[in-house]
Short mmCIF file of the C-alpha atoms (twelve columns), coordinates in Angstrom:
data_MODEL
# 
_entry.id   MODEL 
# 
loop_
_atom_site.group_PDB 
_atom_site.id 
_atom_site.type_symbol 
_atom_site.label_atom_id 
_atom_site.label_alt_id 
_atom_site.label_comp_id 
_atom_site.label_asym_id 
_atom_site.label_seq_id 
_atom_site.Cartn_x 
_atom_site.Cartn_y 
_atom_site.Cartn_z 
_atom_site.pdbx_PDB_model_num 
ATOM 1   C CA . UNK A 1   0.000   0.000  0.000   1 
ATOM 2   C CA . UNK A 2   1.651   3.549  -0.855  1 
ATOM 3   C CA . UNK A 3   0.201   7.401  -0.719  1 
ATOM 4   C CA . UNK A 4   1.654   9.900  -2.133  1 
ATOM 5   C CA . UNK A 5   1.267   13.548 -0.282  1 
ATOM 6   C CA . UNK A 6   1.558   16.540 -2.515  1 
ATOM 7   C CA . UNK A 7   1.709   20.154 -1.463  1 
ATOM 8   C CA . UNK A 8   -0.953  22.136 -2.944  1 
ATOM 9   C CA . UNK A 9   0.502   23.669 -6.043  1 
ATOM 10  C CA . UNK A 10  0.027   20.298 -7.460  1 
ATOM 11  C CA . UNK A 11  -3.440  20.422 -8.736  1 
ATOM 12  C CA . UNK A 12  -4.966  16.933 -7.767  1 
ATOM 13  C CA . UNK A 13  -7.414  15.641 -11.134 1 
ATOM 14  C CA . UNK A 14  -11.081 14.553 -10.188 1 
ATOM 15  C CA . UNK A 15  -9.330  10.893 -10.758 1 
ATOM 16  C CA . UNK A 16  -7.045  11.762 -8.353  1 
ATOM 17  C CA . UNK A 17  -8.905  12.414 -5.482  1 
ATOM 18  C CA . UNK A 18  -11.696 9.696  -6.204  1 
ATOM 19  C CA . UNK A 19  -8.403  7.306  -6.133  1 
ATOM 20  C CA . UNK A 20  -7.396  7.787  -2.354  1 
ATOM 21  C CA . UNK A 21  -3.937  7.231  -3.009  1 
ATOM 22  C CA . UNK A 22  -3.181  11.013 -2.984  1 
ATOM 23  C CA . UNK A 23  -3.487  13.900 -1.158  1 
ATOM 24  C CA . UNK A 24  -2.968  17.340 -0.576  1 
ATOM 25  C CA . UNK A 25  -1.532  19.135 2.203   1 
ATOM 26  C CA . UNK A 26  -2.239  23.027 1.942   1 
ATOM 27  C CA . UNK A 27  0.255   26.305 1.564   1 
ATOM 28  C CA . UNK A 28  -1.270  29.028 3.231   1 
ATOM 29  C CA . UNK A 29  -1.903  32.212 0.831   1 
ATOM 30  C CA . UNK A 30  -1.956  36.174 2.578   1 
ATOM 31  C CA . UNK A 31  -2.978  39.477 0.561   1 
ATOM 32  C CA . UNK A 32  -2.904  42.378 2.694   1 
ATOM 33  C CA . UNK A 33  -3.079  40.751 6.385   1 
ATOM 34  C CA . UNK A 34  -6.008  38.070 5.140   1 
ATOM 35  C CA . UNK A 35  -4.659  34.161 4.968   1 
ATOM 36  C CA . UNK A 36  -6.079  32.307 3.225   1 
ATOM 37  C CA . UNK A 37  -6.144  28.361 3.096   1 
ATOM 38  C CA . UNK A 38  -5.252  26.472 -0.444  1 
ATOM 39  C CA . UNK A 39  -7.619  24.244 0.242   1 
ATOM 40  C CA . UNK A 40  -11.198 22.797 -1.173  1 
ATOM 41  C CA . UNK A 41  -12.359 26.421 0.271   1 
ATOM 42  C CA . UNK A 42  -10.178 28.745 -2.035  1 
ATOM 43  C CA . UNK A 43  -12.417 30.399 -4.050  1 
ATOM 44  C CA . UNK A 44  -10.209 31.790 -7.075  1 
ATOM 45  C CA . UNK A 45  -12.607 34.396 -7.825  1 
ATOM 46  C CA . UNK A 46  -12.474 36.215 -4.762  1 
ATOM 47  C CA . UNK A 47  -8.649  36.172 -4.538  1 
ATOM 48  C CA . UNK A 48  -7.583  37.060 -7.945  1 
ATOM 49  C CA . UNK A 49  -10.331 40.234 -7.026  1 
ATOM 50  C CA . UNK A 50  -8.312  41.288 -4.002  1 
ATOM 51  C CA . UNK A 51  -4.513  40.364 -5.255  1 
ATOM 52  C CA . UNK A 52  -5.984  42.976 -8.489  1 
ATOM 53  C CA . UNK A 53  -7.366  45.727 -5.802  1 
ATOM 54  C CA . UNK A 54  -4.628  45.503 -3.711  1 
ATOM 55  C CA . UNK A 55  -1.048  47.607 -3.734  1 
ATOM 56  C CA . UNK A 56  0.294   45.067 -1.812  1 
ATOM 57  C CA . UNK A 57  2.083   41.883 -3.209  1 
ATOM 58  C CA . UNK A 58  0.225   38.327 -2.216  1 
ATOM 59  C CA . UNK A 59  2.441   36.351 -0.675  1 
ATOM 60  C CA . UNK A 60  2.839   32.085 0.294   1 
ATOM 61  C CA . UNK A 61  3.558   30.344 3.270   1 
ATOM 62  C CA . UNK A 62  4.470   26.657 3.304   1 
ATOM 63  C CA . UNK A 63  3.041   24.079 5.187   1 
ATOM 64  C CA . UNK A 64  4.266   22.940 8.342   1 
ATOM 65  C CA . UNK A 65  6.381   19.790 9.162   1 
ATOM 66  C CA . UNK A 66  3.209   19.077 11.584  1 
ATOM 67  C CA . UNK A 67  1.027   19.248 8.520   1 
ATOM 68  C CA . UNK A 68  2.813   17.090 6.265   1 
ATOM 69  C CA . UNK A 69  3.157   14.275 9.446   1 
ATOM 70  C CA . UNK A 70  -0.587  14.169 10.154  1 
ATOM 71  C CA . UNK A 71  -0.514  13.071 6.599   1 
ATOM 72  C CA . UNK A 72  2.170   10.780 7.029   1 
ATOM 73  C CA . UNK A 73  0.674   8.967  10.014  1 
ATOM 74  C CA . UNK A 74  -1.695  6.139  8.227   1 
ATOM 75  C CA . UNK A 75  -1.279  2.641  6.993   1 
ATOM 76  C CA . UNK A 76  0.357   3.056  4.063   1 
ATOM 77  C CA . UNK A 77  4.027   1.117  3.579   1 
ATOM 78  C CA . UNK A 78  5.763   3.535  1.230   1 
ATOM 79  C CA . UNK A 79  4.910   7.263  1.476   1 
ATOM 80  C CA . UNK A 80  6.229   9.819  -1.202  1 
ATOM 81  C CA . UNK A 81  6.077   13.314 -0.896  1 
ATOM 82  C CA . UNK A 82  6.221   15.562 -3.890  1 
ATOM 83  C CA . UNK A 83  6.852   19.738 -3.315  1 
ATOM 84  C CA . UNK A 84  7.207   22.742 -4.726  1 
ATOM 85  C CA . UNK A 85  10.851  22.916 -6.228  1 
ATOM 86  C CA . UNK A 86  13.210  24.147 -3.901  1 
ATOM 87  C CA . UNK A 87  14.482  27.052 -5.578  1 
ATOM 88  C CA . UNK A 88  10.879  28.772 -5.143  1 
ATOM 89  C CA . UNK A 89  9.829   27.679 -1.833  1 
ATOM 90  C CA . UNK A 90  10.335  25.908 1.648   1 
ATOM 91  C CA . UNK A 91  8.007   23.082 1.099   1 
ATOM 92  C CA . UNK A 92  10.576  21.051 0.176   1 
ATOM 93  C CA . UNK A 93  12.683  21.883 3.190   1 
ATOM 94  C CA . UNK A 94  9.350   21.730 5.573   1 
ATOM 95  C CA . UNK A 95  8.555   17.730 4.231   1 
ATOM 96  C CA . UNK A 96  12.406  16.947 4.525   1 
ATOM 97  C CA . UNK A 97  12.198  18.096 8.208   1 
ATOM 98  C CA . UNK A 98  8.990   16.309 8.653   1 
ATOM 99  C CA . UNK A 99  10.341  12.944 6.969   1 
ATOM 100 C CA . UNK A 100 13.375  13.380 9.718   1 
ATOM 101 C CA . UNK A 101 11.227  13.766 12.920  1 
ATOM 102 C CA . UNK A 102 8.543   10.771 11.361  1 
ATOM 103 C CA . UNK A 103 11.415  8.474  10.934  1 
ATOM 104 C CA . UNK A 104 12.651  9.199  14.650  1 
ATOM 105 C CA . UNK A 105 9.291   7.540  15.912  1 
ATOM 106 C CA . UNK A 106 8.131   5.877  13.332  1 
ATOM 107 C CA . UNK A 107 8.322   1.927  15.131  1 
ATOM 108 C CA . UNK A 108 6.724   0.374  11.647  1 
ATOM 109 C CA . UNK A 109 9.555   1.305  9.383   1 
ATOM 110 C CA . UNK A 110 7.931   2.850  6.981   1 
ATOM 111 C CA . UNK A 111 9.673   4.061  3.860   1 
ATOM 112 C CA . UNK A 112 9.353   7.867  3.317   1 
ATOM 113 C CA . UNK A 113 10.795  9.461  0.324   1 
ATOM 114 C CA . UNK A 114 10.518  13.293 -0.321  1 
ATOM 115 C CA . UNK A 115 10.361  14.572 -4.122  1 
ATOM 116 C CA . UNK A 116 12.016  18.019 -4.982  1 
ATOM 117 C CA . UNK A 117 9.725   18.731 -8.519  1 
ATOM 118 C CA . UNK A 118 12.126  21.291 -9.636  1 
ATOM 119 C CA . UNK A 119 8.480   22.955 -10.759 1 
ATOM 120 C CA . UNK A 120 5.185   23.746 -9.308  1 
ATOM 121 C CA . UNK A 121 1.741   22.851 -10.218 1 
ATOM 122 C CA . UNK A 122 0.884   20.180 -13.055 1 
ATOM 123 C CA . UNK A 123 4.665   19.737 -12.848 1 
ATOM 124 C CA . UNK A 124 3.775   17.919 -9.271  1 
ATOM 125 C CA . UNK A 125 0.862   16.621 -10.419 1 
ATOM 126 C CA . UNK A 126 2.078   14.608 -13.175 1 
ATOM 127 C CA . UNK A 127 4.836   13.486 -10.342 1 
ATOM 128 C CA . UNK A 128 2.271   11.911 -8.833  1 
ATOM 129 C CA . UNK A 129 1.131   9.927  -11.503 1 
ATOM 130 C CA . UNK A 130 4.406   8.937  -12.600 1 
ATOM 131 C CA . UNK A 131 4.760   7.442  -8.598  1 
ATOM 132 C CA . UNK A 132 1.619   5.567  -8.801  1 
ATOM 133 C CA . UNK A 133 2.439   4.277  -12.054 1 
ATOM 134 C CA . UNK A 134 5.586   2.544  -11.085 1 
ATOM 135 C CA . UNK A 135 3.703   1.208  -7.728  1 
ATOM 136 C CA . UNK A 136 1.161   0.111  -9.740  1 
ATOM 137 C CA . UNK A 137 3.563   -1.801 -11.967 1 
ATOM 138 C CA . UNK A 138 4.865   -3.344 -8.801  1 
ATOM 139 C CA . UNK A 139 8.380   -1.746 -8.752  1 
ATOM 140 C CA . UNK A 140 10.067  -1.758 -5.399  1 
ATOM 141 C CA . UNK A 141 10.303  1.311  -3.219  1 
ATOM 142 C CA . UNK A 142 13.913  1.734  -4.678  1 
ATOM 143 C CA . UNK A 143 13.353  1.372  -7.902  1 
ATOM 144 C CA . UNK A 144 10.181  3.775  -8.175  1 
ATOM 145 C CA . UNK A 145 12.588  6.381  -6.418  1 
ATOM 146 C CA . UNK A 146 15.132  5.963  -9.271  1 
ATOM 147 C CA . UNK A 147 12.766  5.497  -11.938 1 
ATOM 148 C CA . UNK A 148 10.920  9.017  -10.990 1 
ATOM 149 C CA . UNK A 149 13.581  11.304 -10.431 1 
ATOM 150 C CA . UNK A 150 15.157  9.916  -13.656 1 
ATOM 151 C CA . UNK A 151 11.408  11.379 -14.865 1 
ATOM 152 C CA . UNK A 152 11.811  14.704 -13.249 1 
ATOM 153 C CA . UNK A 153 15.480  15.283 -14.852 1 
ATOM 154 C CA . UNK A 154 13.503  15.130 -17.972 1 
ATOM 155 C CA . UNK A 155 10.592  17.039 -17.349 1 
ATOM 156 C CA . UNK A 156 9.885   20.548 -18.714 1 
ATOM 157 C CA . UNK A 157 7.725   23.266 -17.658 1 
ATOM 158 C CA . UNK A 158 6.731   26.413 -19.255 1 
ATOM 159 C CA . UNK A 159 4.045   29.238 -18.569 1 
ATOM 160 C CA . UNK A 160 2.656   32.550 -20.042 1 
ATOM 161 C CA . UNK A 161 1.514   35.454 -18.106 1 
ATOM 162 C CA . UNK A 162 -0.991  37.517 -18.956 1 
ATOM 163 C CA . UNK A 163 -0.109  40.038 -16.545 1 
ATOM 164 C CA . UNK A 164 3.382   41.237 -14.837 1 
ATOM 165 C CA . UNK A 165 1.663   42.978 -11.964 1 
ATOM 166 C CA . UNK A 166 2.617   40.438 -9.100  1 
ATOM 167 C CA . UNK A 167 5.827   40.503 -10.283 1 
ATOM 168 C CA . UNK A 168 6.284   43.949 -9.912  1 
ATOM 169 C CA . UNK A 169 4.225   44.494 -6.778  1 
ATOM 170 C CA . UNK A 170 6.698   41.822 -5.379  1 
ATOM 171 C CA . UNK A 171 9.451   43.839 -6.540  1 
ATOM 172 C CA . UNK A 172 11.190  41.223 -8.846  1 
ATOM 173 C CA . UNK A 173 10.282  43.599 -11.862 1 
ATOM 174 C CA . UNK A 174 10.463  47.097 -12.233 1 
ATOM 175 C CA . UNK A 175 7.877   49.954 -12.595 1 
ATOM 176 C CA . UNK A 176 9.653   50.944 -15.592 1 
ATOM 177 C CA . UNK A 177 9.831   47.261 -17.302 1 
ATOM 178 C CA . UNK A 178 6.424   46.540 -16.071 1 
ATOM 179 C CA . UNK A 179 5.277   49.816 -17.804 1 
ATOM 180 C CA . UNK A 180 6.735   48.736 -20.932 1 
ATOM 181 C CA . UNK A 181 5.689   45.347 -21.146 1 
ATOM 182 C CA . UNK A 182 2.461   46.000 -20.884 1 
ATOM 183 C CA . UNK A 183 2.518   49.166 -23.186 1 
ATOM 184 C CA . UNK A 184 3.607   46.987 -26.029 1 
ATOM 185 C CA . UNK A 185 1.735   44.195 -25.205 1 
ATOM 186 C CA . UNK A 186 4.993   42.107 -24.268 1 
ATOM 187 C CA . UNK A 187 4.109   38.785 -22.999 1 
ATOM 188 C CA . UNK A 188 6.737   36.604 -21.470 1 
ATOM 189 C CA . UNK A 189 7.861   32.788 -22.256 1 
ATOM 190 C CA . UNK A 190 9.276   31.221 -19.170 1 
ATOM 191 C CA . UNK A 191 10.584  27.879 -18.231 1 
ATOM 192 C CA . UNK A 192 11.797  25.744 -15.736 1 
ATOM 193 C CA . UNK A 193 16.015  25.328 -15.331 1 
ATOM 194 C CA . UNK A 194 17.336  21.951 -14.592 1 
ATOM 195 C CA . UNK A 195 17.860  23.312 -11.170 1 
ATOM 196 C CA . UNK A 196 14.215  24.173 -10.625 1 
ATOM 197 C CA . UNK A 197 14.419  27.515 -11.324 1 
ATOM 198 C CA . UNK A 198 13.044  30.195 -13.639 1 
ATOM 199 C CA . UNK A 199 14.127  31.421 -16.973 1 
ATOM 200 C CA . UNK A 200 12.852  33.202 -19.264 1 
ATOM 201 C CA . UNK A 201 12.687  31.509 -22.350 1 
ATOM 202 C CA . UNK A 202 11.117  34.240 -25.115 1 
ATOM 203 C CA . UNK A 203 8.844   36.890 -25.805 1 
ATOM 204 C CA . UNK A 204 5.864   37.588 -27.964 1 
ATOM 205 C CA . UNK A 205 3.546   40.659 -28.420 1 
ATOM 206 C CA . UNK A 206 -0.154  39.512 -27.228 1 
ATOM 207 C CA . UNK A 207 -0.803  36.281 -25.842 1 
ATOM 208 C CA . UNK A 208 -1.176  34.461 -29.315 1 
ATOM 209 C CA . UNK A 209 2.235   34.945 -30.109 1 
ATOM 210 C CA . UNK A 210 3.599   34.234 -27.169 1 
ATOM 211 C CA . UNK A 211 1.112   31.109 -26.879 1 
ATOM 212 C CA . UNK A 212 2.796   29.780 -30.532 1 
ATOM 213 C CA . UNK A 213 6.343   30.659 -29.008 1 
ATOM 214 C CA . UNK A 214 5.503   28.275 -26.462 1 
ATOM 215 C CA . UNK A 215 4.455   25.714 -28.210 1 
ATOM 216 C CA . UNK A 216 7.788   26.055 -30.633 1 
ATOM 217 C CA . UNK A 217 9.674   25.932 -27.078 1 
ATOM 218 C CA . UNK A 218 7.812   23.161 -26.012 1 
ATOM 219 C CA . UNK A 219 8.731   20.945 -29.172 1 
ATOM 220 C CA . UNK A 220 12.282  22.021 -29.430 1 
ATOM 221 C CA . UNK A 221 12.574  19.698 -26.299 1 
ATOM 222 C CA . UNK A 222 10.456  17.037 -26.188 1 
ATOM 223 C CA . UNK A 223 11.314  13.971 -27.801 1 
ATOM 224 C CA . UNK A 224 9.135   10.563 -27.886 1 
ATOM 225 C CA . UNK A 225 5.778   12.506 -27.504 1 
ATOM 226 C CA . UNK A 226 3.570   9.085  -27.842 1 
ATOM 227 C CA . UNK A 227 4.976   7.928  -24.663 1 
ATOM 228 C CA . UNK A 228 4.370   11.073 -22.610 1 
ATOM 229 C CA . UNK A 229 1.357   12.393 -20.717 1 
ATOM 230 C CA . UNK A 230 1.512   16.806 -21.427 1 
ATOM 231 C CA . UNK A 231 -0.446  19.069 -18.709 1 
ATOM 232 C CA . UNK A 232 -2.011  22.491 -18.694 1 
ATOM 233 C CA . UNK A 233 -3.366  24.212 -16.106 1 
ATOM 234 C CA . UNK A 234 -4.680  27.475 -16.005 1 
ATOM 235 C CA . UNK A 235 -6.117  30.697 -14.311 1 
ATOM 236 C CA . UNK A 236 -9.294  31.659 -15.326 1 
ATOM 237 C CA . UNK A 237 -9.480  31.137 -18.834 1 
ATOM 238 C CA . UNK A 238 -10.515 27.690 -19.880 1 
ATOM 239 C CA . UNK A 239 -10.993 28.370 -23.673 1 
ATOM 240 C CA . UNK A 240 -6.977  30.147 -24.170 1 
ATOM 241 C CA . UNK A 241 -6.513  26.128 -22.025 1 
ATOM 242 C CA . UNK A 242 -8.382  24.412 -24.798 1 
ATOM 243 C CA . UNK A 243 -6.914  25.904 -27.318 1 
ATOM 244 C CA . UNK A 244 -3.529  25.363 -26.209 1 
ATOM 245 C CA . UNK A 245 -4.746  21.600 -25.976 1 
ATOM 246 C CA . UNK A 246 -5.697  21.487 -29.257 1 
ATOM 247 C CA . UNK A 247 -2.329  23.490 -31.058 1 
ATOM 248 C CA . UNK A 248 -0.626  20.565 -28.812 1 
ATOM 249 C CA . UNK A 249 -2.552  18.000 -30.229 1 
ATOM 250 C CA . UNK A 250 -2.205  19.132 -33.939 1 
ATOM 251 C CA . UNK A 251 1.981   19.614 -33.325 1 
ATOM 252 C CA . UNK A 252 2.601   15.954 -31.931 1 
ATOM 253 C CA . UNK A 253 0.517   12.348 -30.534 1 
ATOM 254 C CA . UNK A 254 0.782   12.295 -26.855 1 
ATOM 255 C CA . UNK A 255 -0.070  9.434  -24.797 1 
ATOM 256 C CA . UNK A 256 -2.399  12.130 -22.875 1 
ATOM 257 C CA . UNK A 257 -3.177  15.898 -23.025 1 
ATOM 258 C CA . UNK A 258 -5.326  16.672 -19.422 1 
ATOM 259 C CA . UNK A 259 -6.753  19.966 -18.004 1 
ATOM 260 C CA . UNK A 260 -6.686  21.447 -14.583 1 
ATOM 261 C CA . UNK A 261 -7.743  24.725 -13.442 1 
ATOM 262 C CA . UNK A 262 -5.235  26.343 -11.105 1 
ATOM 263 C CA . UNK A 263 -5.576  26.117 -7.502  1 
ATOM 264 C CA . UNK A 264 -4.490  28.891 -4.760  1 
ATOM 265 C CA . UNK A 265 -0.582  28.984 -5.085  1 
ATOM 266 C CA . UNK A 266 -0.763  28.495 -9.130  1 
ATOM 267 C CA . UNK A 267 -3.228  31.129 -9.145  1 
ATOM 268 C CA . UNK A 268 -0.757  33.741 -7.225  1 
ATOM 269 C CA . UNK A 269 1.961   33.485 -9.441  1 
ATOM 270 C CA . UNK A 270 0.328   32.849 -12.814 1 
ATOM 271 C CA . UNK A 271 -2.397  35.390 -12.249 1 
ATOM 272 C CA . UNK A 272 -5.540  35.896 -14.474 1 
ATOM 273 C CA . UNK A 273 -5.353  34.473 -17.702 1 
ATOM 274 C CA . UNK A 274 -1.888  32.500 -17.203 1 
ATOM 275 C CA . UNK A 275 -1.292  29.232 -18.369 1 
ATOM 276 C CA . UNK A 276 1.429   26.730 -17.344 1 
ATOM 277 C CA . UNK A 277 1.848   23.511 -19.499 1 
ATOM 278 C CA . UNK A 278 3.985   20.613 -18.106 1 
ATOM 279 C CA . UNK A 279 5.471   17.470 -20.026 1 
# 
């Protein structure tokens, strides 16, 4: 028996969460003084509403080791947790700390392994598949271990913003750029590093172009399409989703193209109208 705990920038599918294998444990959102749970509760609506009426940056907080061991504690033999990547947030730290002080008690011997996604969102999400695939297969605790982080070193992530506003309320963009950008419609193309962190990858003007410079990005790195599952999630805009589905469709045959919308943490860096696509 195995579960696999995921913070909650992984977006857990409908299938997911009717399997009982998986889980969420939540990050805990604030704009100005208000937290806010990532939980079932987060209403996206509400929040995007305040983040755009605020003058204040939203900001994350991870969850505790004490959350992730509540998890931990059932009757499952192997338990994998899968985070945020490291470069972007103390999750992964928290569920390394909580793995520690489980282990110190833990009388049954479990086996506890903790993921480091090196991305966010569907990235995790599809991390969790890829686990319960290889359990499901019957690979041994080992071998799914090796078998999924030789998965992550080949993952790729990449995302479109519609807006630079959080970036430069946080201060990780300037007035001036941010003034710019949006006066000639610049829209970003960013990416995941092999570390986990971000890069920007191009630049288009209006989200079409940037959209098809995506896509391009996408396909300059992916290689044996028919044997890999692709992810999108998005904020608020289900149709610019489905039609990113359907460009990826036309370009290459996946195994899989699946939809999520964005939950809480997604939602506070990709904003309204972002998209992030994962394979």
């Amino acid at each position: 028996m195995y579960k696999i705990i995921i913070d909650s920038c992984g977006e857990l599918t409908p299938e997911m969460k009717a399997d009982g294998h998986f889980v969420n444990v939540p990050l805990t959102l604030e704009i100005d003084n208000n937290q806010i749970v990532d939980d079932e509760t987060f209403d996206q609506a509400s929040f995007i509403k305040a983040v755009a009426e605020s003058p204040n940056a939203p900001k994350s907080a991870c969850p505790s080791p004490n959350a992730y061991m509540q998890e931990m504690d059932c009757d499952a033999e192997n338990i994998y947790l899968v985070t945020l990547s490291a470069q972007l947030s103390g999750s992964y730290n928290s569920a390394c700390l909580a793995k520690d002080l489980f282990e110190e008690d833990d009388e049954a011997n479990k086996n506890v392994h903790v993921f480091d996604s090196k991305s966010a969102s569907i990235g995790e999400t599809l991390i969790g598949l890829k686990i319960a695939e290889c359990e499901n297969a019957g690979m041994s605790f080992s071998q799914v271990i090796e078998t999924v982080d030789a998965y992550i070193a080949e993952q790729h992530t990449f995302f479109v913003l519609e807006t630079l506003e959080t970036f430069r309320k946080s201060g990780r963009l300037s007035n001036l750029k941010a003034t710019i950008a949006e006066t000639l419609n610049i829209k970003p193309v960013m990416g995941s590093t092999e570390i986990g962190y971000i890069q920007q990858l191009a630049k288009g003007r209006g989200m079409v172009q940037a959209i098809d410079k995506m896509t391009k990005c996408v396909m300059d790195v992916t290689t044996n399409c028919e044997n890999k599952i692709l992810a999108i999630s998005h904020c608020n805009c289900p149709e610019r989703a489905l039609s990113l589905k359907k460009k990826m469709e036309s370009l290459a045959n996946f195994k899989d193209i699946f939809i999520v919308d964005m939950r809480g943490v997604s939602t506070m860096y990709a904003s309204d109208g972002g998209v992030i696509l994962v394979v």
